[in-house]
C-alpha positions as CSV (number, residue, x, y, z in Angstrom):
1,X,8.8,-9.2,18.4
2,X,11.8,-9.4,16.5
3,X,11.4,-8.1,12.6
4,X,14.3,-10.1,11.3
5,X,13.2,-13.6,12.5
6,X,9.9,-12.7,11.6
7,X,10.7,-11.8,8.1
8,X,12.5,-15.1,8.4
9,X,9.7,-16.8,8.7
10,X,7.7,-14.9,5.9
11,X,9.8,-15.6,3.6
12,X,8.9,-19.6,4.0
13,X,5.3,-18.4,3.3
14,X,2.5,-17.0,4.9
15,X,1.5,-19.9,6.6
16,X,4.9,-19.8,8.7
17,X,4.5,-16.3,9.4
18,X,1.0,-16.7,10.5
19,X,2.0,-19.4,12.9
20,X,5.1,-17.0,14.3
21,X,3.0,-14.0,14.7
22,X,2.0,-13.2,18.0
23,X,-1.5,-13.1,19.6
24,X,-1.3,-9.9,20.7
25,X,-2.6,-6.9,18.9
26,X,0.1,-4.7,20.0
27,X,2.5,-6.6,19.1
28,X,1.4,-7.1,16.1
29,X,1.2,-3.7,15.4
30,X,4.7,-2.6,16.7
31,X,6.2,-5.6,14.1
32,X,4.1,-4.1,11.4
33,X,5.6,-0.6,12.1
34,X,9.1,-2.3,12.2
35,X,8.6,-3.3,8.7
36,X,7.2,-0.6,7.3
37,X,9.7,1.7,8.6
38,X,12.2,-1.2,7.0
39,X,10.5,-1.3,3.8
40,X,11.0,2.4,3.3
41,X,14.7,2.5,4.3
42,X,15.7,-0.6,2.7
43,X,13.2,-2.2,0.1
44,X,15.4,-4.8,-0.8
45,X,15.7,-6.4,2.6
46,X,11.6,-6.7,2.4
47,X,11.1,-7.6,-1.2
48,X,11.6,-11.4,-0.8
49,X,9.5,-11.8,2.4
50,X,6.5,-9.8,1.1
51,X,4.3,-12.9,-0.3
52,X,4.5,-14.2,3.2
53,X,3.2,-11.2,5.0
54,X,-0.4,-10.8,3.5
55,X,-1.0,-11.9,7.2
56,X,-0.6,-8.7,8.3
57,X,-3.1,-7.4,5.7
58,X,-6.0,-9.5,7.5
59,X,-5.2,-8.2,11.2
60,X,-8.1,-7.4,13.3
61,X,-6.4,-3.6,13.3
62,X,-6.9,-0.9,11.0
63,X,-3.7,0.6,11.3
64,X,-1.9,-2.6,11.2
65,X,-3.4,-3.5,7.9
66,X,-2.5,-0.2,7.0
67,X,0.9,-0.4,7.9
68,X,1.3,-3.6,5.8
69,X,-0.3,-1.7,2.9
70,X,2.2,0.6,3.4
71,X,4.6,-1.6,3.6
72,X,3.6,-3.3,0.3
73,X,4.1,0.2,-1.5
74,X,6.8,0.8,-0.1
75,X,8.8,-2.1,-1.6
76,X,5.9,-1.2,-5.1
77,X,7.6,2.4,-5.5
78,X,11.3,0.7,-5.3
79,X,11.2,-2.4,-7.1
80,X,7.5,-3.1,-8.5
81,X,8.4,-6.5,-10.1
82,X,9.0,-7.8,-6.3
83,X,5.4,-7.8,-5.4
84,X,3.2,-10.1,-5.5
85,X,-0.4,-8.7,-6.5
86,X,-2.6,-11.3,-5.0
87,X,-2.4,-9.7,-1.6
88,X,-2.8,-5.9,-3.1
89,X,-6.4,-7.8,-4.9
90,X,-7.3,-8.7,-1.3
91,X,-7.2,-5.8,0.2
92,X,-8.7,-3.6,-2.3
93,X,-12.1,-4.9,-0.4
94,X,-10.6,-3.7,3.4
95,X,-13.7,-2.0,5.3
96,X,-10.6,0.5,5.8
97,X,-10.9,3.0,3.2
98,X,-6.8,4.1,3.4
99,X,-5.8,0.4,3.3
100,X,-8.1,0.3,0.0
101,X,-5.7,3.4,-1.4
102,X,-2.6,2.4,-0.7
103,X,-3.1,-1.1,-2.5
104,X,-4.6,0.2,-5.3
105,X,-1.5,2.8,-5.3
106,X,0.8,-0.3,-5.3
107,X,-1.2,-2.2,-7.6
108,X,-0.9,0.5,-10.3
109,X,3.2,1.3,-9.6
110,X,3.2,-2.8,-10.5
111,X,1.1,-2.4,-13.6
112,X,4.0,0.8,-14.9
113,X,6.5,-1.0,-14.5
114,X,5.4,-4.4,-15.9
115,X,2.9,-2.5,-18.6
116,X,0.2,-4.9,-18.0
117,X,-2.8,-3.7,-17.2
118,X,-5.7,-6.1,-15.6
119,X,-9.5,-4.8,-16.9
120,X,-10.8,-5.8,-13.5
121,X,-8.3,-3.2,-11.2
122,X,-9.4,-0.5,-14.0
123,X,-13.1,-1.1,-13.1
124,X,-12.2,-1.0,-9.5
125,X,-10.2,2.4,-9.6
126,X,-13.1,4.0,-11.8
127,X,-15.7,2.9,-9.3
128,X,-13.8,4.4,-6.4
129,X,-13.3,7.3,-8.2
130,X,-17.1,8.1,-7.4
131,X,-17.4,6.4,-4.6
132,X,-14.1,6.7,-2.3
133,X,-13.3,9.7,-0.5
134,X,-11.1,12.8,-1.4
135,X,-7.9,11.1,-0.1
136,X,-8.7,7.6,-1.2
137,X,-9.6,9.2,-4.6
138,X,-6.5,10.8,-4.9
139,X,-4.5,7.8,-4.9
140,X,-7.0,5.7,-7.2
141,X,-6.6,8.6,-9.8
142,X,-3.1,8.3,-9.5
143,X,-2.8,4.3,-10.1
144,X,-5.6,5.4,-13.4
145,X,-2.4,7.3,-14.4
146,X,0.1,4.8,-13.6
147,X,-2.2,2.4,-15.6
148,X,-2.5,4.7,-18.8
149,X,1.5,5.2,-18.7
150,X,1.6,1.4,-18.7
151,X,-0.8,1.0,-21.5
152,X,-2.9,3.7,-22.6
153,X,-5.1,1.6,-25.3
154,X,-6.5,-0.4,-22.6
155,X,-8.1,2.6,-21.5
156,X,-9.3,3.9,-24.9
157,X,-12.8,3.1,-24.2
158,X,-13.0,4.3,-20.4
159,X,-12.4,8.1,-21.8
160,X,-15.9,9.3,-21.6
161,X,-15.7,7.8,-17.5
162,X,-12.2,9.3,-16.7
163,X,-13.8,12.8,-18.1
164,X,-17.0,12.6,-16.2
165,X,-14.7,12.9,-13.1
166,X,-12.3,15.8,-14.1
167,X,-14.6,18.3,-12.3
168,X,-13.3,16.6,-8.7
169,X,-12.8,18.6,-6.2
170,X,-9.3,17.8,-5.7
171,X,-6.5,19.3,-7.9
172,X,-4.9,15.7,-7.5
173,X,-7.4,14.2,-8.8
174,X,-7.9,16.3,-11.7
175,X,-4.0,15.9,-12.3
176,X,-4.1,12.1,-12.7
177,X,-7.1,12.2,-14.5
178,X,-5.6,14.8,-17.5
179,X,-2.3,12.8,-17.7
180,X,-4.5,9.8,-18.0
181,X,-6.2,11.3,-20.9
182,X,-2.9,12.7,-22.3
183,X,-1.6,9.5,-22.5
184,X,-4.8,8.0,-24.3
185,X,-4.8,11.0,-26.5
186,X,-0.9,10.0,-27.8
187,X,-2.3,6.6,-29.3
188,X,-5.7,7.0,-29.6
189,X,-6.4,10.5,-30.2
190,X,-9.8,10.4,-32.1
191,X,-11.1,8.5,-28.4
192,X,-10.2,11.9,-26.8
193,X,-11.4,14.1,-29.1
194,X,-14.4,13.1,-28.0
195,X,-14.5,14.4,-24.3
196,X,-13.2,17.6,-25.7
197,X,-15.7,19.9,-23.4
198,X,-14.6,18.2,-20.2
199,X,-10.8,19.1,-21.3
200,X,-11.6,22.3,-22.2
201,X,-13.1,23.2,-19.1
202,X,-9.5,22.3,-17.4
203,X,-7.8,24.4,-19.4
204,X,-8.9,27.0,-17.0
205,X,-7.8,25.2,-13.8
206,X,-6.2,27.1,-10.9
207,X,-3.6,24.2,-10.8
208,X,-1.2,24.8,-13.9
209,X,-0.1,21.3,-14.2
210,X,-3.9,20.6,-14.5
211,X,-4.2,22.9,-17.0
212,X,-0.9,21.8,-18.9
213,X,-2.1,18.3,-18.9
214,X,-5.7,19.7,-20.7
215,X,-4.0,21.3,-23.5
216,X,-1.5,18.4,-24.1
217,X,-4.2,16.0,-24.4
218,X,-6.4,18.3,-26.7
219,X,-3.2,19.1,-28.9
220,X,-2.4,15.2,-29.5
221,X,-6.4,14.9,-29.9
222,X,-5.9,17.2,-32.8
223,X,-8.7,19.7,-31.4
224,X,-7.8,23.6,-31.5
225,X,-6.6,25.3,-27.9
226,X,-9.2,27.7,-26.5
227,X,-6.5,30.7,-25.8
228,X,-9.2,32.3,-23.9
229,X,-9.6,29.7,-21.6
230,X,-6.1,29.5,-21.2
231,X,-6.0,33.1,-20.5
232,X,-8.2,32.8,-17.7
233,X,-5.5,30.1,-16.4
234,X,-2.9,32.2,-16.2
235,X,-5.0,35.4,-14.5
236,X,-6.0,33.1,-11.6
237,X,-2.4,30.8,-11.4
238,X,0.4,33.1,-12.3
239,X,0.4,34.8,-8.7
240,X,0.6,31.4,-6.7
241,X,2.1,28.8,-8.8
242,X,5.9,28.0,-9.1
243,X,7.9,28.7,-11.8
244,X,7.8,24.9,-12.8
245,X,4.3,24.8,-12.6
246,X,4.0,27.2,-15.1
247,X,6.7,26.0,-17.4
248,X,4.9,23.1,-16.9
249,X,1.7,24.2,-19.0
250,X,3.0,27.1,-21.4
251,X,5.2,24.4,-22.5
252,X,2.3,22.1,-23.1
253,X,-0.2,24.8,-24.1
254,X,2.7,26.5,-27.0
255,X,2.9,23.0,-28.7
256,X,-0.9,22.4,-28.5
257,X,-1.1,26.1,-29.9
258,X,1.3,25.3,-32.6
259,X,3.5,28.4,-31.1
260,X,6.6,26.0,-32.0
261,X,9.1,25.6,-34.4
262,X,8.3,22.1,-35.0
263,X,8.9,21.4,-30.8
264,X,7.3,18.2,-29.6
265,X,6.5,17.3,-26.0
266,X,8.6,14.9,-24.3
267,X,6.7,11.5,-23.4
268,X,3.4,11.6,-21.1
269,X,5.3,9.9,-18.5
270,X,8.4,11.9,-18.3
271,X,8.1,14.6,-15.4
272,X,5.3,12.8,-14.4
273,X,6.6,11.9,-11.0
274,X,8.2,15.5,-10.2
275,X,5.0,17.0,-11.4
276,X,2.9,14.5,-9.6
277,X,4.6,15.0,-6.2
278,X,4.6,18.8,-6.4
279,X,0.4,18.2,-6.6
280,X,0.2,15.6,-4.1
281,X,-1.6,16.0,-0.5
282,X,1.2,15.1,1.8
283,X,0.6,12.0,4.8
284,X,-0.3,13.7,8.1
285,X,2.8,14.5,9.9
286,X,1.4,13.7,13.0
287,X,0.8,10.4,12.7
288,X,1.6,8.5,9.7
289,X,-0.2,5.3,10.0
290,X,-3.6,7.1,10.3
291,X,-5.4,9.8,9.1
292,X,-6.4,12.5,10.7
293,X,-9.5,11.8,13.0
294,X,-9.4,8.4,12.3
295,X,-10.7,6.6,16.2
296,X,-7.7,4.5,16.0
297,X,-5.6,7.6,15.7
298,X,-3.3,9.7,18.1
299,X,-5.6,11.4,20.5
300,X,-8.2,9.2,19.8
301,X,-10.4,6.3,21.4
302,X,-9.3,2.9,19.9
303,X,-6.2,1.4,19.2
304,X,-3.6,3.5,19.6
305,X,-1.2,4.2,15.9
């Protein structure tokens, strides 16, 4: 199938697109690995056509659907204003849990950029944060971030949830969940104050931006840094952690500390990103349109990725 006529025909609507798509699965999933691999090389060329390929999103395929989720962040993580959410809502109820992350991943780079936040996606991410699993709740913590960057009031009275979940497994998780709170704490501080326990606890994380994220929150909250905690930190993070990492949270822990000369953090949501990234759980290398022993997978029964 040829990805340039069929974009063609998305962008006259999803109905045209339907009605070009072929009937055949494989097919369908080569076009949808076309545009992914597009969407990541040149948003721009996708952007336009992307309200016309929510198709794609309702395949009989996992890794199709997939692929379009992909594709839909792809273009999210470029140029967020581009995308149209109604698709992303869709999805967020795929029987595919992957396809469920990845929209609610593009669904909070939207909210960022625009800095609305919709009550109903923040219900949604906090009730996969219980229920999804480890690598779908990375991703949901991470649009819970993305949302607080946007606007951290609307989440002023989902504190007490977002702290109930900082003891996850997953130093991702914990990361998103701390800037979340950071972010909160910079507006509404007295909110934050009152998880203080639940930060505290973080301030001995083996992850130092986890840590660094603790005692920014508690700082802005206006509650007193447990150095001993901290010192804890740096016993079991110092030997493993990079140099950034580390700057990361003395940095954060000093101001919280008051071990400053009048030295304010920078905004919650600058070095997010870098920080973010250097935490994140990499996709699969071996095959990127499905996790690892997933039946649709390489080396699997199913559909081949």
């Amino acid at each position: 199938m040829d990805s340039d006529l069929l974009l063609d025909a998305a962008r006259d609507g999803p109905e045209a697109f339907a009605d070009a798509l072929s009937d055949d699965g494989d097919a369908r999933h080569e076009l949808a690995t076309a545009l992914r691999d597009r969407a990541e090389s040149d948003p721009a060329a996708v952007a336009n056509a992307l309200a016309g390929l929510a198709p794609l999103l309702d395949d009989d395929r996992d890794s199709t659907r997939l692929l379009a989720a992909k594709t839909y962040l792809a273009v999210a993580e470029a140029d967020p204003e581009a995308v149209p959410t109604g698709p992303l809502e869709d999805a967020l109820d795929d029987e595919f849990y992957y396809v469920r992350a990845r929209a609610v991943q593009a669904l909070g780079r939207v909210a960022r950029a625009s800095g609305e936040v919709d009550p109903s996606l923040l219900a949604r991410l906090l009730n996969g944060l219980e229920l999804e699993r480890e690598e779908s709740r990375e991703r949901y913590a991470g649009a819970l971030a993305d949302c607080a960057l946007a606007d951290p009031s609307a989440l002023r009275t989902l504190v007490p949830d977002i702290a109930e979940a900082l003891d996850d497994d997953s130093a991702v998780v914990r990361y998103h969940l701390t800037t979340a709170l950071a972010a909160v704490a910079r507006v509404e501080p007295a909110r934050v104050a009152v998880v203080t326990d639940a930060l505290e606890a973080c301030l001995g994380d083996e992850e130092p931006y986890v840590a660094g994220r603790a005692a920014e929150a508690l700082g802005d909250a206006g509650v007193a840094v447990d150095m001993d905690a901290v010192a804890v930190a740096e016993d079991d993070a110092d030997g493993d952690a990079d140099d950034e990492a580390l700057a990361f949270r003395d940095e954060r822990v000093a101001v919280a500390t008051g071990d400053t000369e009048g030295r304010d953090l920078p905004a919650v949501a600058e070095g997010h990103d870098a920080a973010a990234a250097a935490v994140a759980t990499p996709d699969d290398p071996v095959d990127p349109a499905l996790p690892p022993g997933h039946p649709g997978g390489l080396g699997g029964p199913g559909d081949p990725a």
